[in-house]
C-alpha positions as CSV (number, residue, x, y, z in Angstrom):
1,X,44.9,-8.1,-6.1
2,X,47.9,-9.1,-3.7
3,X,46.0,-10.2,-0.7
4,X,43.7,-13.0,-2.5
5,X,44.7,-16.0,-4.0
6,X,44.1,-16.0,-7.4
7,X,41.4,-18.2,-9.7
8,X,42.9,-19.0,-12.8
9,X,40.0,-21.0,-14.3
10,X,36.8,-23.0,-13.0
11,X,36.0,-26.0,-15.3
12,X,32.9,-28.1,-14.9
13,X,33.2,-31.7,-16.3
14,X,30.4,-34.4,-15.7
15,X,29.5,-34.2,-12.5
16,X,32.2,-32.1,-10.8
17,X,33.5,-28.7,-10.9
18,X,37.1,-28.1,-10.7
19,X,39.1,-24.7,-9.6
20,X,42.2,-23.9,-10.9
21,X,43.8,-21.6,-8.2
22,X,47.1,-19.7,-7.2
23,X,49.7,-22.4,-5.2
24,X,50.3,-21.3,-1.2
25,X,52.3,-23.7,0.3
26,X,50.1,-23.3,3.8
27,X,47.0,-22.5,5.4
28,X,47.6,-20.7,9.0
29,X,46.3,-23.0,11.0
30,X,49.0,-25.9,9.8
31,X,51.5,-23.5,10.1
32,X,50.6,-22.7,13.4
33,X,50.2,-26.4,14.5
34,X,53.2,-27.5,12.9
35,X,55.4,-24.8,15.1
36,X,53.6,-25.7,18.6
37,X,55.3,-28.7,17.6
38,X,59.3,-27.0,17.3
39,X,60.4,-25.7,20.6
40,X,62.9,-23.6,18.9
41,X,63.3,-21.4,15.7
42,X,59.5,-20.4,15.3
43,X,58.7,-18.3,12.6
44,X,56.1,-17.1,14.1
45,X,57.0,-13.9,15.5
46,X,55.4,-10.2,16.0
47,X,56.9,-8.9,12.7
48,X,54.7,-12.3,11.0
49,X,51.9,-12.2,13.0
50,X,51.6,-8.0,11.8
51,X,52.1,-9.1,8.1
52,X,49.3,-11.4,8.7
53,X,47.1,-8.8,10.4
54,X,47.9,-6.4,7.5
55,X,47.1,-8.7,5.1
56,X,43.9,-9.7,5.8
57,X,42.8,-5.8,6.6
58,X,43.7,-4.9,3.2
59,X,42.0,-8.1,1.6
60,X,38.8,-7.2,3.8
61,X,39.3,-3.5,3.0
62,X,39.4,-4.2,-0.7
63,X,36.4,-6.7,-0.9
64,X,34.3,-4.7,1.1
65,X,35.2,-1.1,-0.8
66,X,35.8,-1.9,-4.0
67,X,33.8,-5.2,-4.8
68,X,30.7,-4.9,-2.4
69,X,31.8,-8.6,-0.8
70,X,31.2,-9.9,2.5
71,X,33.6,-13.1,2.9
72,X,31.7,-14.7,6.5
73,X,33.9,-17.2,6.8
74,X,37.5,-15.8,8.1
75,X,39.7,-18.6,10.0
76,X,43.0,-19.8,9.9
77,X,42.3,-22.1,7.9
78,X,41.4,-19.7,5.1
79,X,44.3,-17.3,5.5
80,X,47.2,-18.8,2.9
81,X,51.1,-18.7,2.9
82,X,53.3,-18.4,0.6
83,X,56.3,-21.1,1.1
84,X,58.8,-18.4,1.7
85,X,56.5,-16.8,4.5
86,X,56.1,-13.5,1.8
87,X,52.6,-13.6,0.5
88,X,49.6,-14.0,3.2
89,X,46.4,-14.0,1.3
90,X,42.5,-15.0,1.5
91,X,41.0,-17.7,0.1
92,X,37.6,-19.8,0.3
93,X,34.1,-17.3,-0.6
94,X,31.7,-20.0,-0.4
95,X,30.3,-18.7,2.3
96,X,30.4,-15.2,1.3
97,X,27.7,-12.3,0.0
98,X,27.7,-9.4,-2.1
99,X,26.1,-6.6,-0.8
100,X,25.5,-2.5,-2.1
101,X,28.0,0.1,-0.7
């Protein structure tokens, strides 16, 4: 699905448990903190913030219809970018819960 990063594989070796997960070059909140810092050239515009808001409608949209999944934790943080600025997606279901539709 377009609008969730990806799990390629989940390993568990000793003691630890490792995820092997689509790349995203940045979280929203870094992005967002790394522009307050540039006075000039944001990328951070309406026609971003929309693709953002669209994003993370049809990501919600899709786990809650199709899956039965309640993510609970949605923050900047979890909201990924792509390093070209094209792919916005959800990540991080620790906190989430299935329920029945």
């Amino acid at each position: 699905f377009d609008y969730i990063v990806q799990v390629y594989d989940i390993q568990e070796l000793k003691d630890k448990c490792y995820i092997v997960m689509e790349y995203m070059k940045f979280n929203l909140l870094d992005l967002i903190n790394s522009e307050s810092k540039l006075k000039s050239n944001s990328i951070i515009n309406d026609h971003f913030i929309r693709m953002v808001i669209r994003s993370i409608i049809y990501a919600l949209e899709y786990l809650h219809e199709e899956i039965g999944i309640a993510h609970l934790d949605i923050h900047p943080k979890n909201i990924m970018i792509s390093e070209k600025l094209r792919k916005i997606k959800l990540t991080d279901f620790g906190l989430s819960v299935a329920f029945d539709n």
